[in-house]
C-alpha positions in Angstrom: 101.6 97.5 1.9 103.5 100.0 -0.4 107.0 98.6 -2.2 108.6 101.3 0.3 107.5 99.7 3.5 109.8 97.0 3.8 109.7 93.3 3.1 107.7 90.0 3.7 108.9 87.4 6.2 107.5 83.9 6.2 108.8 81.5 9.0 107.9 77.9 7.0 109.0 74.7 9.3 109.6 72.4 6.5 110.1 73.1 2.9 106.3 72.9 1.6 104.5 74.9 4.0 105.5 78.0 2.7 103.6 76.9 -0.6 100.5 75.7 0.6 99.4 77.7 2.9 100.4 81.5 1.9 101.6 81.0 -1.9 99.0 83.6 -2.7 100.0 86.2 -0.2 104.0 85.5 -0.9 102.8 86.3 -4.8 100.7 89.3 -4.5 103.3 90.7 -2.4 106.4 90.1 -4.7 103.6 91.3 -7.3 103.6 94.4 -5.8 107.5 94.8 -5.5 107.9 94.0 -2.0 110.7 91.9 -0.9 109.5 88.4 -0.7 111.7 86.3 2.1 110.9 82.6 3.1 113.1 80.8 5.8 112.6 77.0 5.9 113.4 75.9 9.3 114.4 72.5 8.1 113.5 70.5 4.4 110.8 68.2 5.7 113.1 65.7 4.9 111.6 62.6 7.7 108.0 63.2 7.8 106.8 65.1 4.9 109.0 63.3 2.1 107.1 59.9 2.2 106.8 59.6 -1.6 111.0 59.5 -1.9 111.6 57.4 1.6 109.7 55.2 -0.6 111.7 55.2 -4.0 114.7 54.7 -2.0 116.7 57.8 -1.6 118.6 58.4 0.9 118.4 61.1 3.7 121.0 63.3 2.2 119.4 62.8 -1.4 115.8 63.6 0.1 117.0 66.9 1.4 118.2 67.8 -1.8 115.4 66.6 -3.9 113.3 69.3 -1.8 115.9 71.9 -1.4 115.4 72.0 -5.3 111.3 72.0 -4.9 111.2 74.6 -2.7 113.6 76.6 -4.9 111.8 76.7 -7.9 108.2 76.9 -5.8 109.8 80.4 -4.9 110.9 81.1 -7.5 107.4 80.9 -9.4 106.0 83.4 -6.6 108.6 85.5 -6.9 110.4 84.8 -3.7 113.9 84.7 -2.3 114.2 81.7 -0.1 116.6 80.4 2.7 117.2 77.0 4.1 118.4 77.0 8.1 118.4 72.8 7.9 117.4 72.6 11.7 115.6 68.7 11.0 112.2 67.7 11.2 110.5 65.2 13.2 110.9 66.6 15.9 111.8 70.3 14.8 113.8 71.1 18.5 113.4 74.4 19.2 116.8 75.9 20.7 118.2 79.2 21.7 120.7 78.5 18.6 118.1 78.5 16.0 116.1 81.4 17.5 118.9 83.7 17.5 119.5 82.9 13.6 116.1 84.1 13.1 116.7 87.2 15.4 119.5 87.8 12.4 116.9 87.2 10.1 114.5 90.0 11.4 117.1 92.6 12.3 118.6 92.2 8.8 115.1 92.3 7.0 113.1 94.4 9.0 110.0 92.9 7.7 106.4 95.0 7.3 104.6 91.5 8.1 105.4 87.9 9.0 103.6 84.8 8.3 104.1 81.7 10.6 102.3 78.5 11.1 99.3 78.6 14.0 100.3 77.9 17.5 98.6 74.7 18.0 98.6 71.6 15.7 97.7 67.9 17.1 98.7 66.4 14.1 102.5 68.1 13.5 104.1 70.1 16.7 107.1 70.8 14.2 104.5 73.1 13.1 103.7 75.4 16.6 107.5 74.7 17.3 107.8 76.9 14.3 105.9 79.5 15.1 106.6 79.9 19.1 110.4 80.0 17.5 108.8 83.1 15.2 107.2 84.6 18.3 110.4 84.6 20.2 112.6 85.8 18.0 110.3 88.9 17.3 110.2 89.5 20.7 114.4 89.4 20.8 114.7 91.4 17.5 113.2 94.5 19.4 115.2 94.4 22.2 117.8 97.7 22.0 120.0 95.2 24.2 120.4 91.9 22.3 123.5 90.8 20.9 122.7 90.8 17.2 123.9 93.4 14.1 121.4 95.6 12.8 118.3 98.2 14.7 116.1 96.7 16.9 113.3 95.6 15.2 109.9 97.4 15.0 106.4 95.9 15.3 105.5 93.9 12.1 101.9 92.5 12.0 102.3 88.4 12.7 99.5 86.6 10.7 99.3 82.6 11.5 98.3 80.5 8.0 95.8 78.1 8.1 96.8 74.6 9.2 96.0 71.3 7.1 93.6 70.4 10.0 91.8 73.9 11.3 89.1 72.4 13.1 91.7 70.3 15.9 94.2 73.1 15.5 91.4 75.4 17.0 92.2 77.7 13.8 89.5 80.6 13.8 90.0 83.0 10.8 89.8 86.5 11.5 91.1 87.5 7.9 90.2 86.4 4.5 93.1 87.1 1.8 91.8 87.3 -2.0 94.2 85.6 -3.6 92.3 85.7 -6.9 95.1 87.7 -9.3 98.1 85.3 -7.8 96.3 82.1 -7.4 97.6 80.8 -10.6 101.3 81.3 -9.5 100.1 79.7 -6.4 99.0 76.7 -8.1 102.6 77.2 -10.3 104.5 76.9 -7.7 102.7 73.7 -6.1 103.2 72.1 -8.9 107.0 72.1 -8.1 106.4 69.9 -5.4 105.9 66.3 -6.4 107.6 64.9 -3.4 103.4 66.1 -1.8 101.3 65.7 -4.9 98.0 65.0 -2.7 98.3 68.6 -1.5 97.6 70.1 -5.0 93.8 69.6 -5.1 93.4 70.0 -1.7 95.0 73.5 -1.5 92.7 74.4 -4.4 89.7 73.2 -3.3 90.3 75.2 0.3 90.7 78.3 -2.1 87.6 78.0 -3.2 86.1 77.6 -0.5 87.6 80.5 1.4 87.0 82.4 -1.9 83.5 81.8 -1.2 83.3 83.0 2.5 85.5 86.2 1.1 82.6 86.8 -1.0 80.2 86.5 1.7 82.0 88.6 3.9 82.6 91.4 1.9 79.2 91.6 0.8 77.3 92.1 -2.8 78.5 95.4 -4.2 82.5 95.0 -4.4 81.0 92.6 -7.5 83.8 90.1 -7.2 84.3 87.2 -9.6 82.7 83.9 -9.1 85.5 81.9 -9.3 87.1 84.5 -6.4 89.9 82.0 -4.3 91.3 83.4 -0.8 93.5 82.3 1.6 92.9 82.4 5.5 94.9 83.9 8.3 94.7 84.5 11.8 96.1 87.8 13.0 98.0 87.6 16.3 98.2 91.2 17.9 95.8 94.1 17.7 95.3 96.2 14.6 96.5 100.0 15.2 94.3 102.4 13.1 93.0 106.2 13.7 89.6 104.8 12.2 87.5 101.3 12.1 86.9 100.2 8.8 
């Protein structure tokens, strides 16, 4: 993607998803000058705030407390972020909550959007995320729905790789190098004490998926040995006049 072709959509459910699991991909773009645009469907404020249940806050104070997290995690990627505060545990999917992302899309017009993977044993806010992504693509292009702005186009969807990719039947398909960004990666999860535990365990899977880039991509591209990637899933075909 060029800085002319539009902007970068990610649908996060709580407030530290976004981080975790495409931090790299939300820096390179910004990187690159493209417009950088994270919704957070709600601030993870019941299930993923354990660590501040536990000092006592209260439920008001805990959205707060990651309301400013997730703020300056985006800001250290270069990202603008928006905060629709829809609840967690359960996130309800609802035609009121689809339609603000409808508004989202018509008014962004994104090149790409990343979204959680459509299946998840361990956390359906998660899929309830992305089906709520889905649909509200799907709405966005309609010439007939009731929402300002041009219907939208077809942006790519890629789904970013859940905590637990082996039950969430997660099958990569593409392998990001994240390499040049992963230090504002690891920047910006370091804004989020409220999920410490996640630090090393975001940078080991870098690694890891840094290796498997490698091993993809073959000998002669002569990438570093310390190469990190993330992992994505892409959801609708590729259109191209050539394979490559």
């Amino acid at each position: 993607m060029s800085a002319t072709e539009g902007s970068l959509l990610v649908v996060s459910a709580h407030a530290g998803d976004f981080v975790w699991r495409a931090g790299g991909a939300i820096a390179l773009a910004a990187q690159r000058g493209l417009r950088a645009v994270v919704v957070c469907l709600s601030y993870g404020e019941r299930g993923e705030s354990a660590r501040a249940w536990r000092e006592g806050h209260s439920l008001e104070e805990i959205k707060a407390i990651r309301e400013d997290e997730a703020k300056k995690a985006a800001s250290s990627l270069g990202a603008e972020i928006r905060f629709l505060d829809a609840g967690d545990y359960p996130l309800v999917e609802s035609p009121e909550l689809v339609d603000r992302l409808v508004r989202v899309y018509r008014e962004l017009s994104p090149s790409v959007v990343l979204t959680h993977a459509l299946a998840d044993p361990y956390n359906g806010d998660h899929p309830a995320a992305a089906r709520m992504a889905l649909q509200a693509r799907v709405l966005a292009q309609a010439i007939g729905y009731d929402a300002p702005g041009e219907p939208l186009g077809a942006p790519p969807v890629f789904c970013f790789e859940p905590h637990q990719p082996e039950q969430c039947d997660f099958k990569p398909d593409v392998l990001l190098d994240i390499t040049e960004a992963f230090d504002r990666k690891r920047e910006a999860m370091e804004c989020l004490p409220a999920q410490r535990h996640m630090w090393d365990y975001y940078t080991d899977l870098a690694r890891r998926r840094g290796v498997q880039l490698k091993r993809n991509a073959g000998p002669n591209l002569g990438l570093p040995h310390d190469t990190m990637a993330e992992a994505y899933v892409r959801l609708y075909p590729q259109v191209t006049a050539h394979l490559a």
